[in-house]
C-alpha positions as CSV (number, residue, x, y, z in Angstrom):
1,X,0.0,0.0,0.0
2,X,1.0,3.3,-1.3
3,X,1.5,5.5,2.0
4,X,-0.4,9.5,1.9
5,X,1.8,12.1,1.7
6,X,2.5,14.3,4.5
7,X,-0.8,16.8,4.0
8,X,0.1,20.4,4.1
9,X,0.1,22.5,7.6
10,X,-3.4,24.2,7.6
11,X,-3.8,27.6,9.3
12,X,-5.9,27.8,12.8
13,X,-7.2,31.4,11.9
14,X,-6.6,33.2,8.2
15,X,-4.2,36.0,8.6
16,X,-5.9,39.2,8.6
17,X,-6.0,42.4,9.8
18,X,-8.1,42.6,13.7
19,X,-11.6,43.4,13.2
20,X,-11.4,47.6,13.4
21,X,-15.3,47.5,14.1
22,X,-17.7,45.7,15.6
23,X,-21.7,45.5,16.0
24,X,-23.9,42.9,18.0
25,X,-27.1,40.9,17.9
26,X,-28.8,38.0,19.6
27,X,-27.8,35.3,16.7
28,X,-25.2,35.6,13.7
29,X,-26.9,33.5,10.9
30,X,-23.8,33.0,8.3
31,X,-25.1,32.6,5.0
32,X,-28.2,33.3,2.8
33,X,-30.0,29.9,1.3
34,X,-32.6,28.0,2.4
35,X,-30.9,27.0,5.5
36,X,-30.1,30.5,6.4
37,X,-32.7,32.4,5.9
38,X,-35.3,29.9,7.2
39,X,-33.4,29.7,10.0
40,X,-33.4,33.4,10.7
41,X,-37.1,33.7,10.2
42,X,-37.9,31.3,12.8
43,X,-35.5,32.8,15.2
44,X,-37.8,36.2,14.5
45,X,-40.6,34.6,15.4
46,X,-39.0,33.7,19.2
47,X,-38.3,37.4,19.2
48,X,-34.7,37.8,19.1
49,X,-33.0,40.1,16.9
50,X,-30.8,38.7,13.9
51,X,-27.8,39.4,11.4
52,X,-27.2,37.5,8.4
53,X,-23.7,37.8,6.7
54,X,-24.0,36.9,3.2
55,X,-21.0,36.2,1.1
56,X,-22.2,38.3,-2.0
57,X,-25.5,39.1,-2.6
58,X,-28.6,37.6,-0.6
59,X,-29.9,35.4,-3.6
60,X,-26.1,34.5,-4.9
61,X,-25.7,30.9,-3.0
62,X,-27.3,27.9,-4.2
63,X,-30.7,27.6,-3.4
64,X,-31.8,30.0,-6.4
65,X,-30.5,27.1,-8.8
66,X,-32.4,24.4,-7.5
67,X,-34.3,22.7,-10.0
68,X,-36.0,19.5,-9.3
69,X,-37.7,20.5,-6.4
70,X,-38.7,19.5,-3.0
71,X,-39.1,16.1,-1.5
72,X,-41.8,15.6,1.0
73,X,-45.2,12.9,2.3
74,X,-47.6,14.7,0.6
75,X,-49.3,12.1,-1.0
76,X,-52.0,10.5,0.8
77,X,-50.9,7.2,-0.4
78,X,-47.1,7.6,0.5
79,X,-45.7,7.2,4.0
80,X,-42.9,9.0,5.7
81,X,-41.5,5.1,6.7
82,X,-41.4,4.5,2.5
83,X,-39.6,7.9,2.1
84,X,-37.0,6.9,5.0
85,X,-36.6,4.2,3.1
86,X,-35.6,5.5,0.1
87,X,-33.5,8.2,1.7
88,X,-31.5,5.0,4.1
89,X,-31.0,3.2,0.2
90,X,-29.6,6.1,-1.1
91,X,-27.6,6.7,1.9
92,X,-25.9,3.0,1.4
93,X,-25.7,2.0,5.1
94,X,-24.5,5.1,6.6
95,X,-27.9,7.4,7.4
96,X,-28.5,8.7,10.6
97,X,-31.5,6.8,11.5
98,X,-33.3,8.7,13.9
99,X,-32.1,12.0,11.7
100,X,-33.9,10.5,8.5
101,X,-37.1,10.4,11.1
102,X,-37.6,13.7,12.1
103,X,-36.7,14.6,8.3
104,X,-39.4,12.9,6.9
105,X,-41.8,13.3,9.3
106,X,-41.1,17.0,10.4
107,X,-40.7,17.7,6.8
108,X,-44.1,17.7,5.7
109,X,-44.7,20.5,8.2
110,X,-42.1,22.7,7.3
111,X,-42.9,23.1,3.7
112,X,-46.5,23.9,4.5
113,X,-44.5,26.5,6.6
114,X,-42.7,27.9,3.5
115,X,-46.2,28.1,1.4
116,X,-47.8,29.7,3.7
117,X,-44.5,32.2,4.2
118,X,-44.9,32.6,0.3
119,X,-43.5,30.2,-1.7
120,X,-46.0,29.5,-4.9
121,X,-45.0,26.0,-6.4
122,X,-47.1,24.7,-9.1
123,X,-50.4,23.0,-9.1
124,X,-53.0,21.0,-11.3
125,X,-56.3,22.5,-12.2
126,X,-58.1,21.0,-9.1
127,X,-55.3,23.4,-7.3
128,X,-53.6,20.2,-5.7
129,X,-49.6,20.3,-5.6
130,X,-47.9,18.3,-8.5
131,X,-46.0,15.7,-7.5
132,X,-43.6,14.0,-9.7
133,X,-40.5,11.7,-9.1
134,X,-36.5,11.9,-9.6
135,X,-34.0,9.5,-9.1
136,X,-34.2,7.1,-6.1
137,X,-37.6,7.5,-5.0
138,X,-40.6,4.9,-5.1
139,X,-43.3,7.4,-5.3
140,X,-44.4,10.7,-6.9
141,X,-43.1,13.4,-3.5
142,X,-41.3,15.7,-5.4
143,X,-43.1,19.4,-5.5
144,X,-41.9,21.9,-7.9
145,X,-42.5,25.6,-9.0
146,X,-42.1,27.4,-12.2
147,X,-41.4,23.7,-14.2
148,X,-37.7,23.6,-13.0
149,X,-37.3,26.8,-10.7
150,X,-37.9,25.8,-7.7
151,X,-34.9,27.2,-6.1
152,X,-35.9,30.3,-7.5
153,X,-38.9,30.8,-6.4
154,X,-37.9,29.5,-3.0
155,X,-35.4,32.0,-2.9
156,X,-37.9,34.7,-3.7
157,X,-40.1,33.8,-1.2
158,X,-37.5,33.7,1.9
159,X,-35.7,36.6,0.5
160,X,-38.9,38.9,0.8
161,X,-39.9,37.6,4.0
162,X,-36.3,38.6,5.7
163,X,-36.6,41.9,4.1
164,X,-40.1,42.6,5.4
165,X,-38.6,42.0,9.2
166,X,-36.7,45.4,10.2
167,X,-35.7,43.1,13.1
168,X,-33.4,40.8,10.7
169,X,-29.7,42.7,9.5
170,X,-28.1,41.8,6.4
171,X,-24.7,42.2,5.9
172,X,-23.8,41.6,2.3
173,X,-20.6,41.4,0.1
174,X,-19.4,39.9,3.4
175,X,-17.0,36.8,3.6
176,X,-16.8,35.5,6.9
177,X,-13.0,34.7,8.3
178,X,-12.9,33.4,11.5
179,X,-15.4,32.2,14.3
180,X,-14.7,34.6,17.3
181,X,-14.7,32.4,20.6
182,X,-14.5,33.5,24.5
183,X,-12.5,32.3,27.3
184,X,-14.2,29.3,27.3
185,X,-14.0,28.0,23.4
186,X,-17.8,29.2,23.1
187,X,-18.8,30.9,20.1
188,X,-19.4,34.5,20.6
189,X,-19.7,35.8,16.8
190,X,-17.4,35.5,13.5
191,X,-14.5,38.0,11.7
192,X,-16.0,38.9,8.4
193,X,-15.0,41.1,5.6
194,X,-16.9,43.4,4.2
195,X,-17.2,45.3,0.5
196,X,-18.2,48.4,-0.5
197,X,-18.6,51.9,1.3
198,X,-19.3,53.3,4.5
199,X,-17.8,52.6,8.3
200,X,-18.2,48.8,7.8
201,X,-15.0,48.6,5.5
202,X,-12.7,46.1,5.9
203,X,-12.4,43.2,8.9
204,X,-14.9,43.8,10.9
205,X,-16.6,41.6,14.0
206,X,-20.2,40.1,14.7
207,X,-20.7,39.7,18.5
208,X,-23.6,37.4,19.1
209,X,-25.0,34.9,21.7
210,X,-24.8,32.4,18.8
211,X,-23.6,31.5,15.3
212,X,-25.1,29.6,12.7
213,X,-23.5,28.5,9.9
214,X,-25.1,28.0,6.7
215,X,-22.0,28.4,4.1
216,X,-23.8,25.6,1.3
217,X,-21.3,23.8,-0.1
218,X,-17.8,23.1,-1.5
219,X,-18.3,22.4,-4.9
220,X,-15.3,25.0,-6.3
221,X,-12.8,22.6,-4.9
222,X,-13.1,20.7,-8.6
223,X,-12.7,22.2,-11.6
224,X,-15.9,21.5,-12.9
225,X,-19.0,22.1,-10.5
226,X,-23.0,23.2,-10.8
227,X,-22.1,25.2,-7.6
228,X,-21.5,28.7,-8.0
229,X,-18.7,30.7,-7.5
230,X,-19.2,31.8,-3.8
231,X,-18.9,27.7,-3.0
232,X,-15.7,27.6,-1.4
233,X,-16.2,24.9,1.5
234,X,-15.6,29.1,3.9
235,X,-17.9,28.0,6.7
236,X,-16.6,24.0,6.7
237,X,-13.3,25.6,6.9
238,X,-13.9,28.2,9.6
239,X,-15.5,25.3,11.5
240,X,-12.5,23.1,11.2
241,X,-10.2,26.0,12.2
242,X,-12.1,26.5,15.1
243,X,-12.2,23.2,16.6
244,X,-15.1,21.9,15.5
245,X,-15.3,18.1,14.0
246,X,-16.2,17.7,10.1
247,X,-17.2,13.8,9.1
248,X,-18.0,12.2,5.8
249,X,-16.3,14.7,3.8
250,X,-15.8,12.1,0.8
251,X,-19.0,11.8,-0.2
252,X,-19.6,14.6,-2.6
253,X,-22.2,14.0,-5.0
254,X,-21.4,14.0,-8.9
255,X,-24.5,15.4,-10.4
256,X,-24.6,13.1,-13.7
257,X,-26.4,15.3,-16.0
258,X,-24.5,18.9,-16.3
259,X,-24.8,20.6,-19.3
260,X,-21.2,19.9,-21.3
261,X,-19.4,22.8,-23.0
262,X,-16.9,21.7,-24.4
263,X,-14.6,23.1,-21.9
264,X,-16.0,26.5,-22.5
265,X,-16.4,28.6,-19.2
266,X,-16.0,25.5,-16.8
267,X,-14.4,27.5,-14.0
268,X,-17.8,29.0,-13.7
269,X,-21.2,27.5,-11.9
270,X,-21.7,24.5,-14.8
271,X,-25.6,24.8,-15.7
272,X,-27.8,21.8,-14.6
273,X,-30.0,19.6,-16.5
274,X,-32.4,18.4,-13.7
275,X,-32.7,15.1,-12.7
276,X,-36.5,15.9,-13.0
277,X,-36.0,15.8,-17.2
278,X,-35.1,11.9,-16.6
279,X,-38.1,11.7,-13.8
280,X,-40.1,12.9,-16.7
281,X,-38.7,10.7,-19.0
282,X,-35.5,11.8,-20.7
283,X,-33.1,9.2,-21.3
284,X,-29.1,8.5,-21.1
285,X,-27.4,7.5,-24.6
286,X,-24.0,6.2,-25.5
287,X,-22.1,8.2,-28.3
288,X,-23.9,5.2,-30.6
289,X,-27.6,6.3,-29.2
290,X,-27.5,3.1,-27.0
291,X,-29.5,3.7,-23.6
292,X,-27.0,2.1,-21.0
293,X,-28.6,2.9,-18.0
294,X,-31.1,-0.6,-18.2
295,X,-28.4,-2.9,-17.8
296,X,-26.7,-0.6,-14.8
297,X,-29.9,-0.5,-12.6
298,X,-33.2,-1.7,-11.8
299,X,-34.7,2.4,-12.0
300,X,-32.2,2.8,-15.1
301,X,-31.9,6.5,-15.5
302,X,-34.0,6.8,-12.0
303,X,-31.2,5.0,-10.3
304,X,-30.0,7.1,-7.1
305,X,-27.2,9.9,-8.5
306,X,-24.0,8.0,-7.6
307,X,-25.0,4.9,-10.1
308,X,-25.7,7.2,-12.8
309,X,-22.7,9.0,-11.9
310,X,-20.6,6.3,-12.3
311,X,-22.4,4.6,-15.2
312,X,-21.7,7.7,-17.4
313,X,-18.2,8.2,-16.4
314,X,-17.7,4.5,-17.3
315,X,-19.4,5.1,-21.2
316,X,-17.2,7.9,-21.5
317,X,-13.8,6.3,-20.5
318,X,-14.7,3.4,-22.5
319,X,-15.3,5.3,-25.4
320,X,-12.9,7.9,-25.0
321,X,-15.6,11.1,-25.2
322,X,-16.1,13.6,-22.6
323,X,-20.1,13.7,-22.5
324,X,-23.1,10.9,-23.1
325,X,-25.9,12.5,-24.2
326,X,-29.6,12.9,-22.8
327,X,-32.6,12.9,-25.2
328,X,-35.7,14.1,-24.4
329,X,-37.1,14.9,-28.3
330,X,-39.9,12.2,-27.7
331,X,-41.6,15.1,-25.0
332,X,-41.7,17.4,-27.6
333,X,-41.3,21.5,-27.6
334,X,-44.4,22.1,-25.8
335,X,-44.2,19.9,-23.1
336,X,-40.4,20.9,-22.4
337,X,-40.9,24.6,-22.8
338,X,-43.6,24.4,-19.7
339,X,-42.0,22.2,-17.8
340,X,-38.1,22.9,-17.9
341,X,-38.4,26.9,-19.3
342,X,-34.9,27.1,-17.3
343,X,-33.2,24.1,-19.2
344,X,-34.6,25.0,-22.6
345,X,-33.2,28.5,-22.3
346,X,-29.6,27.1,-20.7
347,X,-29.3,24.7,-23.7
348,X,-30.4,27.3,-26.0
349,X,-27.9,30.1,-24.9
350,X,-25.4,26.9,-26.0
351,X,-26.9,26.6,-29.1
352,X,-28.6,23.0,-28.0
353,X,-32.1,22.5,-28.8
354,X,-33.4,20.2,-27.0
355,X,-36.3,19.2,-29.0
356,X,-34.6,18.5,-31.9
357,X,-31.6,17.2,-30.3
358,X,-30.0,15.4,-27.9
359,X,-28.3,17.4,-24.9
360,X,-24.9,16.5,-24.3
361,X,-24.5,15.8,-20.5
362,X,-21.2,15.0,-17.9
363,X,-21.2,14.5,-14.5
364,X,-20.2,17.8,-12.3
365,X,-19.5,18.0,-8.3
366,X,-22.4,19.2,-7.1
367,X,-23.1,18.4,-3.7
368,X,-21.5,17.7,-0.5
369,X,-23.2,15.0,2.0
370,X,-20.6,15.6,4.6
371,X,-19.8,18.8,6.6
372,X,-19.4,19.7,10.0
373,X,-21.2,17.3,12.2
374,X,-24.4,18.2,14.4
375,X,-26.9,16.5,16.4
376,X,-30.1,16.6,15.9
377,X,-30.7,20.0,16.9
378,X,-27.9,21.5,14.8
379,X,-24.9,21.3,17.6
380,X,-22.0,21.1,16.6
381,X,-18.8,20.2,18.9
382,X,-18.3,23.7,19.4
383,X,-20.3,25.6,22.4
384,X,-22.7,27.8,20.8
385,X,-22.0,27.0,17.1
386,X,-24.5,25.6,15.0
387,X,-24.8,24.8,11.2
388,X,-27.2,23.7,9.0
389,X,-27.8,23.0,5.3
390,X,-25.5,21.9,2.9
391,X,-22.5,23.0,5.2
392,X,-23.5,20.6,7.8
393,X,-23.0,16.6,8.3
394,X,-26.4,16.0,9.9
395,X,-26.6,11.9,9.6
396,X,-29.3,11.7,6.8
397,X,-27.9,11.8,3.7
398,X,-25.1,9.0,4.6
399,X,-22.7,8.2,1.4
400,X,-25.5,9.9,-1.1
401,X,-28.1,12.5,-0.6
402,X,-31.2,11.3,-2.2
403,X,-32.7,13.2,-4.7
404,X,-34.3,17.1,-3.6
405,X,-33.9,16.0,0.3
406,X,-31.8,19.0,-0.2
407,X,-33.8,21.5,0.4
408,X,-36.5,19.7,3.0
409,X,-33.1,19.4,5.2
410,X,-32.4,22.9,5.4
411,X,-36.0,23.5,6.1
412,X,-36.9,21.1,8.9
413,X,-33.3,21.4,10.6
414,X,-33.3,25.5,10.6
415,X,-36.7,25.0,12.3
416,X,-35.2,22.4,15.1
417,X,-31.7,25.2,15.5
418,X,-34.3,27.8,16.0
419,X,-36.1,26.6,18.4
420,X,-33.1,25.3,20.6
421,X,-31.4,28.7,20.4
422,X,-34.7,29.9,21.5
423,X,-35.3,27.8,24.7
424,X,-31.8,29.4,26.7
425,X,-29.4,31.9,24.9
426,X,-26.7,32.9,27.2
427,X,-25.9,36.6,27.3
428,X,-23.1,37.8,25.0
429,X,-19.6,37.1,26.1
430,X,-16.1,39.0,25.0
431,X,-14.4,37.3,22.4
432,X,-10.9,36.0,24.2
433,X,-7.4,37.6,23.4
434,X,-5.9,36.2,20.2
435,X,-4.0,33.2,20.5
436,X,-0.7,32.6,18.9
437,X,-1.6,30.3,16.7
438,X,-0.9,29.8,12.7
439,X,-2.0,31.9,10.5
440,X,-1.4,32.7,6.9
441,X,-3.1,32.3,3.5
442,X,-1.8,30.5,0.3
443,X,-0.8,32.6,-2.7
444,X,-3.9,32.7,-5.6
445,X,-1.4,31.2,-7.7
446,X,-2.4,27.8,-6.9
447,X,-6.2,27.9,-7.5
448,X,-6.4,26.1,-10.8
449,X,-3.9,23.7,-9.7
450,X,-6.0,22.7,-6.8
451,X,-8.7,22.2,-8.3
452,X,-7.7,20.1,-11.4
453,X,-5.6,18.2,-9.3
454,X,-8.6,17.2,-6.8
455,X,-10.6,16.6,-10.0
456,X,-8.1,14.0,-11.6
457,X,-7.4,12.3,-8.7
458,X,-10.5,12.6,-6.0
459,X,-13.4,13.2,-8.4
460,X,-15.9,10.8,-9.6
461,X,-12.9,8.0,-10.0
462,X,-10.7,7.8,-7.0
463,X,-8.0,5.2,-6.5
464,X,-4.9,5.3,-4.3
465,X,-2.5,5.9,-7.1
466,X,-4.6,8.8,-7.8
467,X,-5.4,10.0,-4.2
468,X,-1.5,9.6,-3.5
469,X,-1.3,12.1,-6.5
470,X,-3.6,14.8,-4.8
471,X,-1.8,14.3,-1.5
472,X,1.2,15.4,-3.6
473,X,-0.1,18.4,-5.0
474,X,-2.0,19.5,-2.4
475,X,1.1,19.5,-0.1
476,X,3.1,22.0,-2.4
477,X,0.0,24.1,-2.7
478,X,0.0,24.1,1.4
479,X,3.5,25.6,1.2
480,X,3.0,28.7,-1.0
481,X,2.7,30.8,1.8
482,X,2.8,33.9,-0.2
483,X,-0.4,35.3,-0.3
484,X,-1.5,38.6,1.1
485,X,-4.7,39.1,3.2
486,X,-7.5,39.1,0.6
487,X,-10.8,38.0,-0.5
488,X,-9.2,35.4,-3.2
489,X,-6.5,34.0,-0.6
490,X,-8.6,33.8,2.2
491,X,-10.7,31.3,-0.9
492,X,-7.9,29.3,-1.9
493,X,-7.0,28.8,1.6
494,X,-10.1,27.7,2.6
495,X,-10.1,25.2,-0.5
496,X,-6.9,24.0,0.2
497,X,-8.7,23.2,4.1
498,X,-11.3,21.2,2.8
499,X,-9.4,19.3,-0.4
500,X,-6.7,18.5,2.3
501,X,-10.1,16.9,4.4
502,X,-11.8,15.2,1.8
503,X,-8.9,13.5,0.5
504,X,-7.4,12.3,3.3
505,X,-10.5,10.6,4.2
506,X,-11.2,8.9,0.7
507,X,-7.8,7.8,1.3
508,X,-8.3,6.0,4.5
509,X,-11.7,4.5,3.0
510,X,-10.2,1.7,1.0
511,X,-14.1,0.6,-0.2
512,X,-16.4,2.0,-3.1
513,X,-19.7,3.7,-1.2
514,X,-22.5,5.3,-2.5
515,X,-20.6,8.3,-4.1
516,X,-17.3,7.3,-3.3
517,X,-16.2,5.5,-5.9
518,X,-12.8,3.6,-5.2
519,X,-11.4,2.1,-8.4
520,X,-9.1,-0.4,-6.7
521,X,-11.6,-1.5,-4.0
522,X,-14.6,-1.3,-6.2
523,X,-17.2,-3.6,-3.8
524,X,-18.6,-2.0,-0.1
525,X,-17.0,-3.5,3.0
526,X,-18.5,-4.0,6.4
527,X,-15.8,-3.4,8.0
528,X,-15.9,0.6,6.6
529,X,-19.6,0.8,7.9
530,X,-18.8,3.8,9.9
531,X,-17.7,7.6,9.8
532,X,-14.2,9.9,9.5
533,X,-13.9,12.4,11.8
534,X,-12.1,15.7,10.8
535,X,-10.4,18.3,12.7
536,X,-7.4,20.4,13.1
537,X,-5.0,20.4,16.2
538,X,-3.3,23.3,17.6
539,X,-0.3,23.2,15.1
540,X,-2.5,23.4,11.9
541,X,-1.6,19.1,11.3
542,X,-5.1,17.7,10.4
543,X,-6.2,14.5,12.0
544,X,-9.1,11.8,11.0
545,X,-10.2,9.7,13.9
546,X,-12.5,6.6,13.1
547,X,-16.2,5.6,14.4
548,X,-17.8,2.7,14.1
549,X,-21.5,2.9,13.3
């Protein structure tokens, strides 16, 4: 066995300037999706007063680009037992039991919650909810709005809501640095950075009585990714350089259908063709117009996301292409202009028409099912921090997030953070004296080196040749030490955080698992039924610690 490269030395805080202002409020809510924002509303409703820090603009995470929808009982004839089913197959052995529970049975709930805060999504002439299906699911509990905007219209709905409440502060073009913690090690606000005009320039500090993060995701730590730009793993980082654990970091989620483009723009979000076209129908062809997807899988192009992942990969190694192709000319213009306006006009702005032709299709990273671990009320191993959403490891989604359980996550944990925040909120507490402990940023130099080299050797295909490979390059990115305090360093260092995580624990994982795909071990193993821990000791060296399940 090929042994891992010493991983770089990581920084315990991102060298900036001290925070040269400061303002306070009962709860710092870090981010501006689903999670967040849901979370912040619910908080309003308990009366306290809340900030939100969001990276760019309010509706510039992920949420807005969520297509398929929401996953939730609806149906009279579905059961929340059938849907924890589903969700603990997707999750290949390594779901959170009683966290799948109170998601699919709390769920329900909180998107009658979101309707009634706004949210239009559409309906059939008798005015009941459409329900449809995507990959991994047994029954029709997927609602939708607009066709294939759902995150949109989501978005909308939260983002008006927050702005309503006078009561909820919004700090935008605002990347957070560090999490500011007392004498204790109990969270007592974050370092952020703001842009633009006014007193707020520069590092400033949040004081609150708690933090929530809600960062999304990590997806710009490949090359190629449907997340957007602002995707940086920042809050998974902060966490990790705080003290808090991360688990299950591998598992990031290959979305199988992004739109290919030849290579054109790919450093950018990578648009998404929904799974909802293949719920509705679409199907995967070789380069020959062969559907390969049958002999893969029972659900064939309904299998869960890693299978179809995987499959595709596979056809396109075989045959030496970079893209299969999904056809949906048999639905016809009509029926894909109404229900997938957002695809149609994606494909178009490619020059694709999608009626006339197939759409050619490659597997992007799209979503992380690890992230810093909680219980079920959003705790994390830190006092007073909490996270929720895609930057948080809450036990349901396991090896693989089933389909549009995304978004019902973020709803139905923000609503449990909420209330526990609500029931005893300690009053604020000074932030301690800083430590002396490492801090730098890496030079923006390395960027695109990082992230082709965790795509070629940590992507959908992972092997230890390969991992050994990323080990490599990851440690002589760690040692460009050059940077100056800045938005893109303070990035790239936070990448360079969470590459260094993730591989290192698909390393040490010598099994092929729902979306972690080792080449060289390709069948599951018992004896890997379990979790790797994450964190970062006092001298920057990153440990993984193993639990059994």
């Amino acid at each position: 066995m090929i042994e891992l490269p010493q991983l770089p030395l990581l920084p315990k805080r991102l060298l900036a300037p001290e925070p040269s202002w400061t303002e306070t409020t009962d709860v710092c809510v870090v981010g501006s999706g689903i999670a967040g924002l849901t979370t912040a509303l619910h908080l309003r409703e308990a009366g306290l007063h809340v900030t939100v820090v969001t990276k760019v603009d309010i509706d510039d995470g992920s949420t807005r680009w969520a297509q398929g929808g929401i996953a939730a009982v609806l149906d009279p004839l579905d059961t929340p037992d059938a849907h924890a089913h589903d969700t603990m197959v997707a999750g290949v052995g390594l779901c959170d039991a009683a966290a799948v529970d109170v998601m699919v049975k709390e769920g329900p709930q909180q998107v009658r919650e979101l309707i009634h805060t706004g949210a239009q999504f559409d309906r059939s002439r008798d005015g009941n909810l459409k329900l449809t299906r995507e990959g991994g699911h047994r029954a029709n509990r997927i609602i939708h709005a607009g066709g294939d905007a759902t995150g949109a219209e989501v978005q909308r709905a939260l983002h008006e809501a927050v702005f309503k409440d006078p009561w909820i502060r919004v700090i935008d073009h605002a990347l957070v640095l560090d999490l500011l913690q007392d004498n204790k090690g109990r969270a007592c606000g974050v370092s952020l950075h703001v842009l633009g005009e006014g007193t707020a320039d520069g590092v400033g500090g949040v004081l609150a009585r708690a933090v929530v993060l809600a960062t999304g995701g990590m997806g710009q730590v490949f090359s190629s990714t449907t997340n957007p730009t602002v995707s940086t793993g920042d809050g998974v980082a902060a966490a990790l350089r705080a003290g808090a654990t991360v688990t299950d970091v591998e598992f990031v989620q290959f979305h199988p259908t992004a739109l290919y483009l030849g290579g054109v723009g790919e450093r950018d979000r990578q648009p998404l063709i929904s799974e909802a076209m293949r719920g509705e129908g679409a199907f995967l062809r070789d380069g020959d117009g062969k559907r390969f997807m049958p002999a893969v899988h029972e659900l064939a192009e309904l299998a869960p996301r890693d299978v179809v992942a995987k499959a595709a990969t596979t056809v396109m190694r075989r045959d030496g292409t970079n893209n299969v192709w999904l056809d949906a000319r048999h639905m016809g213009e009509t029926q894909l202009a109404e229900r997938f306006p957002t695809i149609v006009a994606s494909c178009r702005e490619a020059g694709i028409d999608p009626a006339a032709e197939p759409i050619p299709v490659a597997p992007a990273a799209h979503y992380a099912s690890g992230g810093v671990q909680t219980d079920l009320n959003g705790h994390t191993s830190v006092s007073g921090l909490y996270a929720c959403g895609e930057a948080a490891c809450t036990g349901v989604h396991g090896a693989n997030r089933l389909a549009s359980n995304s978004l019902l996550e973020g709803l139905v944990f923000a609503r449990r953070i909420a209330t526990d925040i609500a029931k005893e909120l300690p009053e604020q507490s000074d932030p301690a004296a800083p430590q002396d402990l490492p801090a730098w940023v890496v030079s923006t130099s390395v960027r695109d080196g990082l992230q082709q080299a965790m795509t070629a050797g940590a992507g959908v295909l992972r092997s230890e040749r390969s991992l050994h490979e990323t080990a490599s390059a990851l440690s002589r990115v760690g040692a460009e030490h050059s940077g100056r305090p800045r938005t893109e360093t303070w990035e790239v260092s936070n990448l360079l955080t969470v590459a260094s995580a993730l591989t290192a624990a698909a390393y040490a994982r010598p099994e092929t698992r729902g979306c972690h795909w080792r080449q060289d071990y390709p069948d599951a193993d018992d004896a890997w039924s379990g979790h790797f821990r994450a964190a970062i000791d006092r001298d920057g060296v990153l440990t993984e610690t193993w639990e059994n399940i």
